[in-house]
C-alpha positions as CSV (number, residue, x, y, z in Angstrom):
1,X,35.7,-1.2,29.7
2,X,36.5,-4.8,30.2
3,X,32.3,-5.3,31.3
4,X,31.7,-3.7,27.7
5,X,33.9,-6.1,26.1
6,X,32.3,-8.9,28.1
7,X,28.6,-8.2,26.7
8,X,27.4,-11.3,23.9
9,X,26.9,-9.9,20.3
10,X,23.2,-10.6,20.7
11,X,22.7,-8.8,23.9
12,X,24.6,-5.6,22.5
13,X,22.7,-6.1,19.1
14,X,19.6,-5.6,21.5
15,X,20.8,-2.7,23.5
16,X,21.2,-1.1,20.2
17,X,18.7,-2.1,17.8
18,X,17.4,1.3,17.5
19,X,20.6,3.5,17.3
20,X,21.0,5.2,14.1
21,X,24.1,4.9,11.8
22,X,26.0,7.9,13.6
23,X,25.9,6.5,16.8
24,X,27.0,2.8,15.8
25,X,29.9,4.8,14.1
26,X,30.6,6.2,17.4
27,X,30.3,3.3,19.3
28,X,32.8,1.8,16.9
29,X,35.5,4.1,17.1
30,X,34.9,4.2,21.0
31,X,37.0,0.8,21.8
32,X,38.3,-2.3,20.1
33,X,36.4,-4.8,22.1
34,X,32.9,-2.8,20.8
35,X,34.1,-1.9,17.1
36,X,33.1,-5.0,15.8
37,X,29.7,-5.7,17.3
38,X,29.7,-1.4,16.1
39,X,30.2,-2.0,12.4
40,X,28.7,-5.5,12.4
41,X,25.3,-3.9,13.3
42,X,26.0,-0.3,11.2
43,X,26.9,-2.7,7.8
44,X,23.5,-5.0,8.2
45,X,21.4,-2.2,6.4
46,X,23.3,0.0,4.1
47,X,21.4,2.3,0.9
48,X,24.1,2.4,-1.5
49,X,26.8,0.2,-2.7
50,X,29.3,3.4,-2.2
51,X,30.0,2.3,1.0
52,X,31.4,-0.9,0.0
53,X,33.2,0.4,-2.7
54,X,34.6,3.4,0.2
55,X,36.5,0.7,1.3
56,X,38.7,-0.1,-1.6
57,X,42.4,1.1,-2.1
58,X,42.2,4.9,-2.5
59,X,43.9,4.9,-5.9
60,X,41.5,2.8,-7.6
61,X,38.4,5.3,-6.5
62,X,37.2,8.6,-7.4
63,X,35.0,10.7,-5.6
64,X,32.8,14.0,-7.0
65,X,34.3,17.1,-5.8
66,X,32.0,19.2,-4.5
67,X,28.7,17.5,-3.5
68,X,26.1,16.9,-5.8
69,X,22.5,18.6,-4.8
70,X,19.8,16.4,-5.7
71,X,16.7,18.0,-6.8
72,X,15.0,15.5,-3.8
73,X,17.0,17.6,-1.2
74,X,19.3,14.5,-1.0
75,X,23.0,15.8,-1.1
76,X,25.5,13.0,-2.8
77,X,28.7,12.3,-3.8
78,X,29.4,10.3,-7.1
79,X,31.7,7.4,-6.8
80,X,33.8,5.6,-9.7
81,X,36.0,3.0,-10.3
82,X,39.2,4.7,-12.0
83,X,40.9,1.1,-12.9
84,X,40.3,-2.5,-13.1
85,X,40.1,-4.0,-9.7
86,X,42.5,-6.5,-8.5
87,X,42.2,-9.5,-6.3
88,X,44.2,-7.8,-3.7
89,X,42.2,-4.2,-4.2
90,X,38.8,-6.6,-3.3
91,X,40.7,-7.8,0.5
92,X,39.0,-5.6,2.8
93,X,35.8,-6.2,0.6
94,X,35.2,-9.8,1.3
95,X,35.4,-9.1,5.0
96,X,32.7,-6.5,5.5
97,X,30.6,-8.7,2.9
98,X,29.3,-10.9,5.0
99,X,28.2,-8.4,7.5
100,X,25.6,-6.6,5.1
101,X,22.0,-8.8,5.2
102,X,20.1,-5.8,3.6
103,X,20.8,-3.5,0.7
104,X,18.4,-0.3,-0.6
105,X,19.6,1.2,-3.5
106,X,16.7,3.8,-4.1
107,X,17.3,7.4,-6.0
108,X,19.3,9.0,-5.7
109,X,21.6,6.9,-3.6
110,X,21.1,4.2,-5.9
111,X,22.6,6.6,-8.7
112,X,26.0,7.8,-6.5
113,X,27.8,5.0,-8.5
114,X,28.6,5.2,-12.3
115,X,28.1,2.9,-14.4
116,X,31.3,2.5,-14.8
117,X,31.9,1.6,-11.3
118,X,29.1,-1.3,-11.7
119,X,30.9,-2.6,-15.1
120,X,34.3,-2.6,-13.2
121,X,33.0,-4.1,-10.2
122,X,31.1,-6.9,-12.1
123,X,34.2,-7.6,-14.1
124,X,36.5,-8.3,-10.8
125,X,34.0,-11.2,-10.0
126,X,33.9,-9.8,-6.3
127,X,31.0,-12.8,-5.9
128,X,27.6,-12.4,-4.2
129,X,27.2,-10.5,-0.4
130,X,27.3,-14.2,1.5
131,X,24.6,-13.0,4.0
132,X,22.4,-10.6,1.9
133,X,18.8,-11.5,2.6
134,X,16.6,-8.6,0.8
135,X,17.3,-6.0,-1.7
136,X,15.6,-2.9,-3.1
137,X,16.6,-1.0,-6.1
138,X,14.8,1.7,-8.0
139,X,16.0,2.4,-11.4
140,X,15.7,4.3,-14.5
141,X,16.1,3.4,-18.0
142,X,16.7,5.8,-20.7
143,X,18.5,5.1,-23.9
144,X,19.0,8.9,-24.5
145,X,20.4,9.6,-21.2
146,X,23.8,8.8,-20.0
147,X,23.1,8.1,-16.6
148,X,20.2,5.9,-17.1
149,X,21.3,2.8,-15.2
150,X,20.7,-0.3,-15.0
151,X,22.1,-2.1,-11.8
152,X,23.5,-5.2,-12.4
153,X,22.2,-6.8,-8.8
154,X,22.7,-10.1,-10.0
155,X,26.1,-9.5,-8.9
156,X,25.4,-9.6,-5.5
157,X,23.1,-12.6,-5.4
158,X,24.0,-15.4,-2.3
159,X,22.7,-18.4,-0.9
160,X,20.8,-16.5,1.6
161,X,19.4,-14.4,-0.5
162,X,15.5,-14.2,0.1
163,X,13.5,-10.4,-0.9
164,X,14.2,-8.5,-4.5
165,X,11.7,-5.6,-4.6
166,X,12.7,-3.6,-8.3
167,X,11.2,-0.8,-8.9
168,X,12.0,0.6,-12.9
169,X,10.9,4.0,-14.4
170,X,11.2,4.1,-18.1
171,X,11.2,7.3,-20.9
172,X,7.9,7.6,-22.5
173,X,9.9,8.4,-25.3
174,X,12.1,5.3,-26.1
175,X,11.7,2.0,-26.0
176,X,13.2,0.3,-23.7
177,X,12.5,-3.4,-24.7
178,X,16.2,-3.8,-26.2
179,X,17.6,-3.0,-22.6
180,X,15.4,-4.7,-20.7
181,X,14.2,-7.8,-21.7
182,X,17.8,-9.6,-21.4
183,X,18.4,-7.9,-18.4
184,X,15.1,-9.0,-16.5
185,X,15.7,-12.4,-17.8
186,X,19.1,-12.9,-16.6
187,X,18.3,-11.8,-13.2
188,X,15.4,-13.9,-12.8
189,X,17.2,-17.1,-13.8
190,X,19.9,-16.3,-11.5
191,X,17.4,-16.2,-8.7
192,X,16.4,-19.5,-9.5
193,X,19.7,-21.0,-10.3
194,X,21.4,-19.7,-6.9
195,X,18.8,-18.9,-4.5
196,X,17.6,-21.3,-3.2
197,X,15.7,-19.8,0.2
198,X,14.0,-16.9,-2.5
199,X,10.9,-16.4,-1.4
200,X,9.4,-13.1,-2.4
201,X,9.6,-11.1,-5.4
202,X,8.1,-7.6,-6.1
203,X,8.6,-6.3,-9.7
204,X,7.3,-2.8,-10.4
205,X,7.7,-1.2,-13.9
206,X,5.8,2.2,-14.8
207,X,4.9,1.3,-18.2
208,X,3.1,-1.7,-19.5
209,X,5.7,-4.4,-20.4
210,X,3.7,-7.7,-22.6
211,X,7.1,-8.9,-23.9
212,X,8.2,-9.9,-20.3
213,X,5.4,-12.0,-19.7
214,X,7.2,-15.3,-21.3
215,X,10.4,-14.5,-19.6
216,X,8.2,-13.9,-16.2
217,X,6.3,-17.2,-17.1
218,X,10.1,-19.2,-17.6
219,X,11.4,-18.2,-14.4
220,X,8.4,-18.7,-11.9
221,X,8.7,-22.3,-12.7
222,X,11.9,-22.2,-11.3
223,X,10.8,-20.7,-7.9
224,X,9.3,-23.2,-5.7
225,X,9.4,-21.9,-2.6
226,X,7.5,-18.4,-3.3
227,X,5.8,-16.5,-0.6
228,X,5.2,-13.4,-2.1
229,X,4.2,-12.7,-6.1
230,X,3.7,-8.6,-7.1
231,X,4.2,-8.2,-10.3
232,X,3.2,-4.5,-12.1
233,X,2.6,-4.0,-15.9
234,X,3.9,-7.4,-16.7
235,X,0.8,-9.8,-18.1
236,X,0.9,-12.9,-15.9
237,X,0.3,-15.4,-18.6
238,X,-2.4,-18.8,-17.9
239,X,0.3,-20.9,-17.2
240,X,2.2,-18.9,-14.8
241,X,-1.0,-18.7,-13.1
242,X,-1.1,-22.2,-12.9
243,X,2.1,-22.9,-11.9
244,X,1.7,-20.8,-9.4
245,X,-1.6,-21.9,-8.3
246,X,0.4,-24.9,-7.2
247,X,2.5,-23.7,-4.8
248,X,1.9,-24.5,-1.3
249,X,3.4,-21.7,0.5
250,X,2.6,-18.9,-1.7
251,X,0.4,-16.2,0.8
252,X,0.2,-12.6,-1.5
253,X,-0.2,-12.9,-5.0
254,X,-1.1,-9.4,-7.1
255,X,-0.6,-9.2,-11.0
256,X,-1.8,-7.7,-14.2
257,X,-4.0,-10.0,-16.8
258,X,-5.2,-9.4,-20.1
259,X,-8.0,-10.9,-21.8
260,X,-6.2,-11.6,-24.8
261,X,-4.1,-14.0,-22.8
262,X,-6.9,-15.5,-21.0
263,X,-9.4,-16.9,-23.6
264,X,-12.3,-19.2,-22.9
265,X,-11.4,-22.1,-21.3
266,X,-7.6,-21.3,-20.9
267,X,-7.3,-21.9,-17.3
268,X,-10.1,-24.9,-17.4
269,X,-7.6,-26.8,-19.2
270,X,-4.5,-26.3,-16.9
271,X,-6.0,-27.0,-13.8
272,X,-4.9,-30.2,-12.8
273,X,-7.6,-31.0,-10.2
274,X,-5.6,-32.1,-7.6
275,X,-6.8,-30.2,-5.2
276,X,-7.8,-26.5,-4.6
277,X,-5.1,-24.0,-6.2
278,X,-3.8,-21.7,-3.9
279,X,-4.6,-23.3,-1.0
280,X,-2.5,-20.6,1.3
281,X,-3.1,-17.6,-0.5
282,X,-4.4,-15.0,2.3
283,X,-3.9,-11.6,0.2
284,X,-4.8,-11.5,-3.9
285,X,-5.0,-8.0,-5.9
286,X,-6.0,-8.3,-9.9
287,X,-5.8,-6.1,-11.9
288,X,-7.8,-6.8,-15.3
289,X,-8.9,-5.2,-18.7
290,X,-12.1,-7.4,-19.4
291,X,-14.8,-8.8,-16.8
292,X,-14.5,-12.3,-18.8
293,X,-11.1,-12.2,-17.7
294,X,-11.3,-10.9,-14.2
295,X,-14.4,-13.8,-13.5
296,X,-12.6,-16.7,-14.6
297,X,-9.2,-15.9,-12.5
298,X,-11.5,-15.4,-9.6
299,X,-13.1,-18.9,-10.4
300,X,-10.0,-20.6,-10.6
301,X,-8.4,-18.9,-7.8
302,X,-10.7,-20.5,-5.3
303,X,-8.4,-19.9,-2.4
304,X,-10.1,-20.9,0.6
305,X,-7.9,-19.1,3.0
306,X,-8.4,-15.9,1.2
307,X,-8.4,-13.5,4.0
308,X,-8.0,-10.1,1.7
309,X,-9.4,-9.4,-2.0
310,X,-8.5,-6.2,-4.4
311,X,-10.1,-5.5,-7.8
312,X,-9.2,-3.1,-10.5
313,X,-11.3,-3.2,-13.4
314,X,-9.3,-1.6,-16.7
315,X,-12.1,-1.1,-18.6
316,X,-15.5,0.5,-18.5
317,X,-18.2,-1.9,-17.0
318,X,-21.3,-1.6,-17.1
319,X,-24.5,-2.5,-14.3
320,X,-24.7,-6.1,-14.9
321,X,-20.5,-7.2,-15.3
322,X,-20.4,-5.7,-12.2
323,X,-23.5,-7.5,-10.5
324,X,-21.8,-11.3,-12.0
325,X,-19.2,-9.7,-10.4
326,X,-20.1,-9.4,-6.8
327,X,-22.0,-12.3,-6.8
328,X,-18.9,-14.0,-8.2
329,X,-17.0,-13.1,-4.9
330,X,-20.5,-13.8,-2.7
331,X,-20.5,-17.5,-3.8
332,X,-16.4,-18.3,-3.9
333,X,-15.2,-20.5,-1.7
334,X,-13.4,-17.7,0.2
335,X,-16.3,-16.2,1.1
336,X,-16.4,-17.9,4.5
337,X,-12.6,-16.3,5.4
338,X,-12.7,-13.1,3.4
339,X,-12.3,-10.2,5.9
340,X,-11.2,-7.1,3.6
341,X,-12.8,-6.4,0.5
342,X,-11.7,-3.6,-2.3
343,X,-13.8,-2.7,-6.1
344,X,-11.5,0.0,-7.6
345,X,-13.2,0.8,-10.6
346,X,-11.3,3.7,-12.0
347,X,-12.5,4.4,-15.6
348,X,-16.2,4.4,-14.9
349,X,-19.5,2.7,-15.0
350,X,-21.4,2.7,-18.8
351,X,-24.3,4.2,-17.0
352,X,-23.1,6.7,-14.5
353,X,-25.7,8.9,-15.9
354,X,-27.8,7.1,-13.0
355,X,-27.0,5.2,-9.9
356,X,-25.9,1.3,-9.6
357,X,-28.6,-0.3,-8.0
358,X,-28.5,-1.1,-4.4
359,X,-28.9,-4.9,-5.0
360,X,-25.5,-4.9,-7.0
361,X,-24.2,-5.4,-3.4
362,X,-26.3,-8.1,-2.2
363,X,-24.5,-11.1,-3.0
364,X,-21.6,-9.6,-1.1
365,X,-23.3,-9.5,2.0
366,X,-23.0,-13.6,2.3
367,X,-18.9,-12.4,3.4
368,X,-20.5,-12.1,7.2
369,X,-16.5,-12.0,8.8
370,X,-16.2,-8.9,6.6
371,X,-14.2,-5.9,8.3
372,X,-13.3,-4.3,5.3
373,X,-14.5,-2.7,2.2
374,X,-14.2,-0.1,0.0
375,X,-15.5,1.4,-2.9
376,X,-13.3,3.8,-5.5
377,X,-13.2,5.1,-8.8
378,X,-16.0,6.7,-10.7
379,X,-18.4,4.6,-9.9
380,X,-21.8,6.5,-8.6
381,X,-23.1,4.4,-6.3
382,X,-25.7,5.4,-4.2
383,X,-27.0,4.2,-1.0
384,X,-30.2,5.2,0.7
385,X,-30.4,4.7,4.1
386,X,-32.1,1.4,4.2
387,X,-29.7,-0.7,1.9
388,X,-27.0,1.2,3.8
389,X,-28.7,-0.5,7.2
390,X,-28.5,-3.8,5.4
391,X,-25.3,-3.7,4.8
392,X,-24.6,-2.8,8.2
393,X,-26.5,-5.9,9.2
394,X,-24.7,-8.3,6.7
395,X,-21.8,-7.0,8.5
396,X,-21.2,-6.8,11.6
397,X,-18.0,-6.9,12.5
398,X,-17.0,-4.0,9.9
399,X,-14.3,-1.7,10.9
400,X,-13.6,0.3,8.0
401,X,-16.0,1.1,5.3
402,X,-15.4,3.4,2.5
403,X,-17.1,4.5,-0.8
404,X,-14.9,6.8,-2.4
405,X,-16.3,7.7,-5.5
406,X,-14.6,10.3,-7.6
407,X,-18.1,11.4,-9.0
408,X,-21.0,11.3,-6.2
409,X,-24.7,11.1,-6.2
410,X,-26.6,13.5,-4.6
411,X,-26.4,12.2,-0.6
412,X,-28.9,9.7,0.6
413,X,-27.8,8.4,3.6
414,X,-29.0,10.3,6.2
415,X,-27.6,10.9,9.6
416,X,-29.9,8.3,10.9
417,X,-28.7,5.8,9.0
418,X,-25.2,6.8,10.2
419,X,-26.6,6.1,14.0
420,X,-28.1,3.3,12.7
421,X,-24.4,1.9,11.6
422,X,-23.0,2.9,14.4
423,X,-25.6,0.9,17.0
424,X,-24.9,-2.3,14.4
425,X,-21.6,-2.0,13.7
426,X,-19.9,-1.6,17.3
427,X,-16.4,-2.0,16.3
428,X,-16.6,0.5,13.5
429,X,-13.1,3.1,12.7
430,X,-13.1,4.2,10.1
431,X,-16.1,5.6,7.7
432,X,-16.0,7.7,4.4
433,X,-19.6,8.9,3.1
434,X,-21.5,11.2,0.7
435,X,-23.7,12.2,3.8
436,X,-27.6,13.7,2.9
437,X,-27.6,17.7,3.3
438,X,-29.3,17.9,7.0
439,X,-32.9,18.8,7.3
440,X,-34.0,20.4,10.6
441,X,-37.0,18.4,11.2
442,X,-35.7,14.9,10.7
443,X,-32.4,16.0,13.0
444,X,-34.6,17.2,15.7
445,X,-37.0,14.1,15.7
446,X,-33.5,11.6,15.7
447,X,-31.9,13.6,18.7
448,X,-34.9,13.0,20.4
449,X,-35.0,9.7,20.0
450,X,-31.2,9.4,21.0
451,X,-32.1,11.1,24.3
452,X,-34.7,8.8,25.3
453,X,-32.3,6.0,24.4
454,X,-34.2,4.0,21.5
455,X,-32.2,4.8,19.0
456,X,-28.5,3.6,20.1
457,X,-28.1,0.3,22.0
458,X,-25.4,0.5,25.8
459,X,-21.6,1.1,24.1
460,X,-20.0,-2.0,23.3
461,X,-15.8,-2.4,23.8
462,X,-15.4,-2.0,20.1
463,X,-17.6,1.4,20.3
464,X,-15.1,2.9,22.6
465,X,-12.6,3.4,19.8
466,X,-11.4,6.6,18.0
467,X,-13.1,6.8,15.0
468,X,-12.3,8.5,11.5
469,X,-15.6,10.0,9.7
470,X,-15.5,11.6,6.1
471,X,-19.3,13.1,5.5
472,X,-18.6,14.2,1.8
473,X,-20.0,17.6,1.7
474,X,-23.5,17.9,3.3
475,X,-24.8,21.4,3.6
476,X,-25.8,22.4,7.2
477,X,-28.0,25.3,9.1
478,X,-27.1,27.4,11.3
479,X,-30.0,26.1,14.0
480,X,-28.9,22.5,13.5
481,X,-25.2,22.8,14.4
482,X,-25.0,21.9,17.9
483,X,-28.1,19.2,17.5
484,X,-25.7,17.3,15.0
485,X,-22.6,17.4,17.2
486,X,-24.8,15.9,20.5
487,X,-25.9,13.7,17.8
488,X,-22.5,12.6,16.8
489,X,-21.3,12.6,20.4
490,X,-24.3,10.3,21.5
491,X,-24.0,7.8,18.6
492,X,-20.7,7.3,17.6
493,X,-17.4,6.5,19.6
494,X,-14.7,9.4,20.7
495,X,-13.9,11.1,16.9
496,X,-10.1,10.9,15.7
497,X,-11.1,12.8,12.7
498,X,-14.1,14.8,11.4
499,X,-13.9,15.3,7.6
500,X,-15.4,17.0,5.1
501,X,-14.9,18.2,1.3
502,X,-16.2,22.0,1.9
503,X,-13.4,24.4,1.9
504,X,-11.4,25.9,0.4
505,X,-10.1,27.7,4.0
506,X,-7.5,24.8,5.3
507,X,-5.9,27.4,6.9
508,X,-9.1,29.3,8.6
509,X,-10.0,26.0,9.9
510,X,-6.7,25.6,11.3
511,X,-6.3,28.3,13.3
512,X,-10.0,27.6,14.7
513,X,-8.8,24.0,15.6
514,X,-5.8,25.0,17.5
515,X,-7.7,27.9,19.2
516,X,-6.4,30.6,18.3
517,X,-7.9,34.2,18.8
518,X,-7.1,35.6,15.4
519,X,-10.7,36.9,13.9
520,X,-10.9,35.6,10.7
521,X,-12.9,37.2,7.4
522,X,-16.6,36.9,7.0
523,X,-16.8,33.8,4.8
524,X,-18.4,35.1,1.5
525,X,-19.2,31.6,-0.6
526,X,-21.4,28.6,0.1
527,X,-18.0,26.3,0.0
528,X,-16.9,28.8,3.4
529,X,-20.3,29.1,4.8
530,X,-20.0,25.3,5.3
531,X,-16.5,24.9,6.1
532,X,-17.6,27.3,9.2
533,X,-20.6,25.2,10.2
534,X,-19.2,21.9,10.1
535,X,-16.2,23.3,12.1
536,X,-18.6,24.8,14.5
537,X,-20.0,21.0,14.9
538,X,-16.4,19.4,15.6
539,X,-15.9,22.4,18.3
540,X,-19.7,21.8,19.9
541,X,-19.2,17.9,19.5
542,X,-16.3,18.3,21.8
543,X,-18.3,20.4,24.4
544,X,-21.2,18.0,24.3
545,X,-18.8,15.3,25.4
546,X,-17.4,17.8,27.9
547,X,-13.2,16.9,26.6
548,X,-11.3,18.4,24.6
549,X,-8.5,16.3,22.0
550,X,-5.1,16.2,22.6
551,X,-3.0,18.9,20.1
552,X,-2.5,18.3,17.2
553,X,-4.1,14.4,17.4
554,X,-8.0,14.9,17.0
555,X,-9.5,17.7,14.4
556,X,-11.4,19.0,11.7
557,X,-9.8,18.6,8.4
558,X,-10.8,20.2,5.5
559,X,-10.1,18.0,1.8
């Protein structure tokens, strides 16, 4: 015992790092020389401020008799404040205060306090946690509700204090403007005003929220030293861009603009031109409702260490917005240190009644470090298989490549330009496709050519990595099963994951994947005819490469 009492906090804070909160409570009541290393470690992360409030005098607390069950599965008990607190009550409180660095107040456990509680704990002035570092709160605001809270976290703002992530969910049915504009604004000029180490902020609201953006715009210029920016359904207005623009440390930046805020010329006129803005921004994610809009932010925002790029377009484009757009991105200045690249372009092209040209992607193809993109939304984009080689040739190094679209063209990429990828594109991982329906002749010829070797170049390092491949929904024939899966086995590296959108048997193809003997029902509809075949290719592709996957790590999966 007295060798356990000898051990340095940072040595047992080691030994422990990964014990979870019943063990440290064990640990504590095991001896007095380990208690308080125990509970210094068990109070560092807590989810609810019931815990501190646990501590105070019994006769000034009320608990919920029985449990509450939460419709989450969650079981809590409700805790209030039955009197004003005293000075004396908050004693054992500003001990354990300084032990808590971390503090998650996420529903429900962010709701096992009343209101009441909050207002009687704000009122005692118990001051800030001294050594809180990041806090996370979801809340939700209804004014016909009597448990809508709002948490007053201001409260517990210290010196130290460095993370707020606040999540809010508001009734579509009231207004919650009244409620919430004071209270945002308040808690961002506390940030600023005793802070001073505050370095990220991620403000999430459900519903769009324009009458925040001046209050947002205020306190940003009172947050020099900001690392992180994400800010949901708040506008960021032009000169919070600006100011932000400005900041030397800043590294992730993602808002919401609208065009009515960003006329011509708006952001022309505050940039200073000392200097590139942003010149350590690696991450930036914009959301915006006009292509006006979205091109001049992307023209300011030259960022030249720009390592990762998101898009979502709010509005209907059409052909040629999006076109400016990607040669926008081709000729930025980040193009030379881009590396992931995302178009999310969930409402739709104007003329999705036929497919975006392949040379819409062209001016992207100047990004040669790209590992990364993606395509999503309802876009219909197709690719035939030789712009799909070019882009395999503009980029090399890719990794992960994904065209989601929510409403495909017929497939056009064939399974030779897949191999063709795949000899190209040697560290490739991850790859989600509308794949062509197979045709016997042209699988035949390409496996021929794979067997003589002139099709594939010698495996590279990066081609020895599990790979994820999504084929859409390609019909198959019977004779060409087994030639696809050699195929597959001789082009690409070991498969994680074979994917494809046939169906609707998830559980048929389970209980093929995990061998079991159980004979299943003679598949009636095209959608279970192919889910069978394309099985029948992840079970030969296996044999050709003469392994089998570990359980339950590498199969067929049916979406």
């Amino acid at each position: 015992m007295s060798t356990l009492q000898s051990i340095p906090p940072e040595i047992f804070a080691t030994i422990c790092a990964d014990c979870d909160p019943r063990t440290l409570l064990s640990l504590a009541h095991a001896c007095r020389g380990l208690s308080w290393l125990a509970l210094a470690l068990l109070w560092q992360k807590t989810d609810s401020l019931s815990a501190l409030l646990h501590i105070l005098p019994s006769d000034a607390i009320q608990r919920s008799s029985p449990y509450l069950h939460h419709p989450t599965g969650k079981v809590v008990r409700i805790v209030d404040v039955g009197r004003e607190l005293t000075s004396k009550d908050l004693e054992r409180y500003r001990v354990y205060a300084p032990l808590i660095h971390s503090l998650n107040l996420f529903a429900p456990l962010g709701w096992d306090v009343t209101a009441n509680a909050w207002k009687r704990f704000e009122r005692a002035d118990p001051g800030p946690l001294p050594n809180l570092r990041n806090l996370s709160a979801n809340m939700h605001i209804d004014g016909r509700d009597p448990t809508g809270l709002i948490i007053p976290v201001y409260v517990l703002l210290g010196a130290a204090f460095e993370d707020l992530a606040i999540s809010v969910r508001t009734s579509a049915a009231w207004n919650p403007q009244e409620k919430l504009e004071p209270y945002i604004s308040d808690l961002l000029m506390r940030l600023a005003k005793r802070c001073p180490q505050f370095s990220r902020l991620n403000l999430s609201l459900d519903q769009e929220a324009p009458y925040l953006s001046g209050v947002l715009a205020d306190a940003l210029c009172g947050l020099p030293g900001l690392v992180s920016l994400r800010i949901i359904n708040i506008p960021l207005l032009p000169r919070a861009f600006v100011q932000i623009g400005s900041l030397s440390s800043l590294t992730t930046l993602e808002f919401d603009a609208r065009s009515a805020d960003y006329p011509q010329g708006a952001l022309t006129r505050g940039h200073s031109g000392d200097g590139d803005p942003f010149p350590s921004l690696a991450t930036l994610e914009i959301c915006a409702d006009s292509m006006q809009c979205l091109i001049s932010l992307i023209e300011y925002a030259r960022a030249p260490r720009l390592e990762y790029l998101k898009i979502t377009l709010h509005f209907k484009a059409t052909s040629p917005e999006l076109t400016k757009l990607t040669a926008t991105i081709g000729s930025s200045p980040f193009h030379a240190t881009l590396e992931r690249l995302g178009l999310n372009i969930p409402y739709g092209v104007e003329t999705a009644d036929r497919p975006l040209p392949p040379h819409l992607f062209e001016p992207l193809y100047a990004i040669s470090h790209l590992r990364s993109f993606y395509l999503k939304g309802f876009c219909y984009a197709a690719l035939d298989d030789a712009a799909f080689v070019q882009m395999a040739r503009a980029w090399p190094h890719l990794e992960n490549l994904q065209l989601c679209d929510m409403r495909p063209p017929p497939g056009t990429i064939t399974l030779a330009g897949l191999v063709e990828l795949a000899r190209l594109c040697g560290s490739i991982q991850s790859l989600r496709l509308q794949l062509a329906d197979v045709h016997n002749a042209q699988c035949v010829a390409l496996l021929e050519r794979l067997r003589s070797g002139s099709a594939v170049a010698q495996p590279t390092v990066g081609m020895r990595r599990q790979t994820r491949l999504d084929i859409g929904n390609p019909t198959i024939g019977d004779e060409d099963v087994s030639a696809v899966s050699e195929i597959l086995a001789r082009a690409l590296p070991p498969l994680d994951r074979l994917i494809h959108s046939w169906g609707p048997e998830v559980s048929g193809v389970n209980k093929l994947d995990q061998g079991a003997s159980e004979v299943l029902p003679e598949p009636t509809s095209l959608r279970e005819v192919m889910a069978r075949k394309w099985t029948a290719v992840r079970t030969s592709y296996y044999s050709a490469r003469q392994t089998e996957p570990e359980q339950g790590r590498s199969s067929m999966i049916v979406t």
